[in-house]
Backbone bond lengths (Angstrom), bond angles and torsions (degrees), N, CA, C in turn:
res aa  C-N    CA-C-N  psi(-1)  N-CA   C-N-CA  omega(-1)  CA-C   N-CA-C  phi
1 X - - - 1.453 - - 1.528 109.68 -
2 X 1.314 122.36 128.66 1.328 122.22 173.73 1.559 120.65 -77.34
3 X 0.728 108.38 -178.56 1.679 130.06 170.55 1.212 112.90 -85.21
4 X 0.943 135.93 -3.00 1.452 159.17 -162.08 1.418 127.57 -112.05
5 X 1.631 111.29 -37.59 0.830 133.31 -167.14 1.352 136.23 -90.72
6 X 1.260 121.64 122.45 1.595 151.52 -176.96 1.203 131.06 -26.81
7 X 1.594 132.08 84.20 0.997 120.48 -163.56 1.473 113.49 -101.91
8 X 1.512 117.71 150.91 1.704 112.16 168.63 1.271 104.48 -60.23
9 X 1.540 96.37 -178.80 1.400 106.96 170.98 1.594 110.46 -59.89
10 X 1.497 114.72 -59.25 1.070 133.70 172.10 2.002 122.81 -46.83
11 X 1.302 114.74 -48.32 1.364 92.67 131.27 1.201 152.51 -7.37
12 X 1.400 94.19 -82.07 1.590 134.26 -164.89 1.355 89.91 -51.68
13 X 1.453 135.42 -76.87 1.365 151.87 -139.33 1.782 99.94 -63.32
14 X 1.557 84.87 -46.35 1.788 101.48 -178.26 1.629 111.06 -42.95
15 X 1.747 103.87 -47.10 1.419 98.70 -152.79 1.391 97.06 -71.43
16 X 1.619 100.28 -36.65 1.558 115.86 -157.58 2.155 110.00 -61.69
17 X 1.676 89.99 -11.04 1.790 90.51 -157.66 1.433 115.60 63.40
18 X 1.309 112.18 43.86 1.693 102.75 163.18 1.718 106.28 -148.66
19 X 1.321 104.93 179.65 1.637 115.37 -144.27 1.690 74.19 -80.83
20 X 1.569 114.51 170.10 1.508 121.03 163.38 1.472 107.40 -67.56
21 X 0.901 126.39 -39.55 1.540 140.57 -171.16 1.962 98.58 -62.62
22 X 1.232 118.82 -60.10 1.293 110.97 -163.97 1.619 101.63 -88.63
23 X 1.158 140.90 22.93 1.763 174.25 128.43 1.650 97.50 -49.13
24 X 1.235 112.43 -78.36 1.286 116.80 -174.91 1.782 113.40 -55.80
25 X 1.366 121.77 -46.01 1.184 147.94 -160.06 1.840 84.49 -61.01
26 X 1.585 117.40 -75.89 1.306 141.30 173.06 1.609 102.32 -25.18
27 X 1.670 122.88 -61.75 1.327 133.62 -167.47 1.698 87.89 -68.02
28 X 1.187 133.18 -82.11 1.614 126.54 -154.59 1.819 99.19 -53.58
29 X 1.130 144.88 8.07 1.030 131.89 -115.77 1.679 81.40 -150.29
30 X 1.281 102.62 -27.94 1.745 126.27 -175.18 1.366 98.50 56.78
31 X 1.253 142.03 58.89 1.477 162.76 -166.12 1.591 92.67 -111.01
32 X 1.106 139.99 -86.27 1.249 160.80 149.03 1.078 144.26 -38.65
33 X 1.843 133.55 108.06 1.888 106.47 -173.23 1.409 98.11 -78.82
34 X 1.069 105.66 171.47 1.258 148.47 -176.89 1.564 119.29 -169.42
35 X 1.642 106.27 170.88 1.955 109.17 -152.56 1.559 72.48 -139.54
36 X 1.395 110.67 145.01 1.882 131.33 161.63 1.573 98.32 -122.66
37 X 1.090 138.59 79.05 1.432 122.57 -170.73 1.496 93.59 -82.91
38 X 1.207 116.44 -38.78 1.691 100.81 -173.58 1.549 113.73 -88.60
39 X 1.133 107.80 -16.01 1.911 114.61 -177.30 1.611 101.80 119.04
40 X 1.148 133.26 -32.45 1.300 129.91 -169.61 1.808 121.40 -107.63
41 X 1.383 111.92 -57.67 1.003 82.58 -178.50 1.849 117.31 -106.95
42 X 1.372 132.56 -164.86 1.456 122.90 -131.66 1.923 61.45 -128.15
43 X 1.808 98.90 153.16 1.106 128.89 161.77 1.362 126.35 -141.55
44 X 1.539 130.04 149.36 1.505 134.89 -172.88 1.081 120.28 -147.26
45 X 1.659 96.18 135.70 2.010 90.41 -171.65 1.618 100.86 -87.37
46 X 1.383 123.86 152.93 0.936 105.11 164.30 1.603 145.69 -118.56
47 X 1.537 106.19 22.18 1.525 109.61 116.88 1.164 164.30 -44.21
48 X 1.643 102.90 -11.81 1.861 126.65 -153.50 1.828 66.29 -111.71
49 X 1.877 124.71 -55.46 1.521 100.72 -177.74 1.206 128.36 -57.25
50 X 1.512 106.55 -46.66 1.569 111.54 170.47 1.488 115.33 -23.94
51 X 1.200 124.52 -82.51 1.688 152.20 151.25 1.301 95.95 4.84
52 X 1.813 112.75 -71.56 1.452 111.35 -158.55 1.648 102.22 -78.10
53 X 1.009 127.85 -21.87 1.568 117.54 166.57 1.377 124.80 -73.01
54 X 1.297 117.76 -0.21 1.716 120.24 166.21 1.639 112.95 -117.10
55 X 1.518 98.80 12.23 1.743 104.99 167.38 1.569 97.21 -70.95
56 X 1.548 104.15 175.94 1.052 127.77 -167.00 1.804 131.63 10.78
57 X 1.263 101.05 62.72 1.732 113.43 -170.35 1.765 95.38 -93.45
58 X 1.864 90.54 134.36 1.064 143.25 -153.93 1.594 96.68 -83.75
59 X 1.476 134.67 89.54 1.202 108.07 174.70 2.167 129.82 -51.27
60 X 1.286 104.13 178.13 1.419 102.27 -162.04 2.130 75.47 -106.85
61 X 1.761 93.09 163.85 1.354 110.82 177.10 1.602 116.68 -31.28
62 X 1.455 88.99 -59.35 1.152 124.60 -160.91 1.664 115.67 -83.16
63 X 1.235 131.75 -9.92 1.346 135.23 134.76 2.012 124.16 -76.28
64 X 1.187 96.02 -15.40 1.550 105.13 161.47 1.305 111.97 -38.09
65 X 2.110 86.85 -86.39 1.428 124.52 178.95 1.871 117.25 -24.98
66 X 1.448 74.31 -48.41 2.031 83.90 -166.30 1.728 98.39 -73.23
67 X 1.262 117.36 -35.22 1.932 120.78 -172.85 2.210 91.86 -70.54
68 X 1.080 100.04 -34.94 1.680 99.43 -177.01 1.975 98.95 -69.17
69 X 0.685 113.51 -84.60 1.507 129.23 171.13 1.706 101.32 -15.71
70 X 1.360 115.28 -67.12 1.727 111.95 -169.12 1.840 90.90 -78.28
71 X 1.382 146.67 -2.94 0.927 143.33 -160.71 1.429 90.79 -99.24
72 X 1.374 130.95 -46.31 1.723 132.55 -130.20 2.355 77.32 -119.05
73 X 0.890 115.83 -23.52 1.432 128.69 173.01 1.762 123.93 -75.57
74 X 1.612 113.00 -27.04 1.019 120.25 166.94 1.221 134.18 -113.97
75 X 1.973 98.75 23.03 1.409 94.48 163.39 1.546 114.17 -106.56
C-alpha cells in the first residue's frame, strides 16, 4: 500500500478510529480533505490522514520546563 493511496470513507474511519458517521460530520464540517471526483461518493488520501493525526501535538512536561528555562535564560 502506498502513501498515496485512496481510501473509502469506510476505510478512512477505520484508520482514523472513528464511526463513518462522525467521518462524514468532520468532511461537511471542512475539518478534513477529502476528493468527490465523481460528485457522490467521499475519498481520502492516506497520507493527508497520516499528517492529520500528528497535527496539533501536545508538548510533554518536560519540554515545557526546558522552553521556560531557555526562555527566562535569554533574557
Amino acid at each position: 500500500m502506498g502513501a498515496n493511496e485512496m481510501l473509502t470513507t469506510k476505510e478512512a474511519a477505520e484508520f482514523l478510529g472513528l464511526s463513518v458517521g462522525y467521518l462524514y460530520k468532520l468532511t461537511m464540517q471542512k475539518k478534513i480533505p477529502y476528493y468527490k471526483p465523481f460528485g457522490n461518493r467521499c475519498y481520502f488520501k492516506r497520507d493527508e490522514l497520516a499528517e492529520l493525526l500528528q497535527s496539533n501535538r501536545i508538548a510533554t512536561v518536560d519540554e515545557v520546563q526546558r522552553q521556560a528555562v531557555v526562555h527566562v535564560l535569554s533574557k
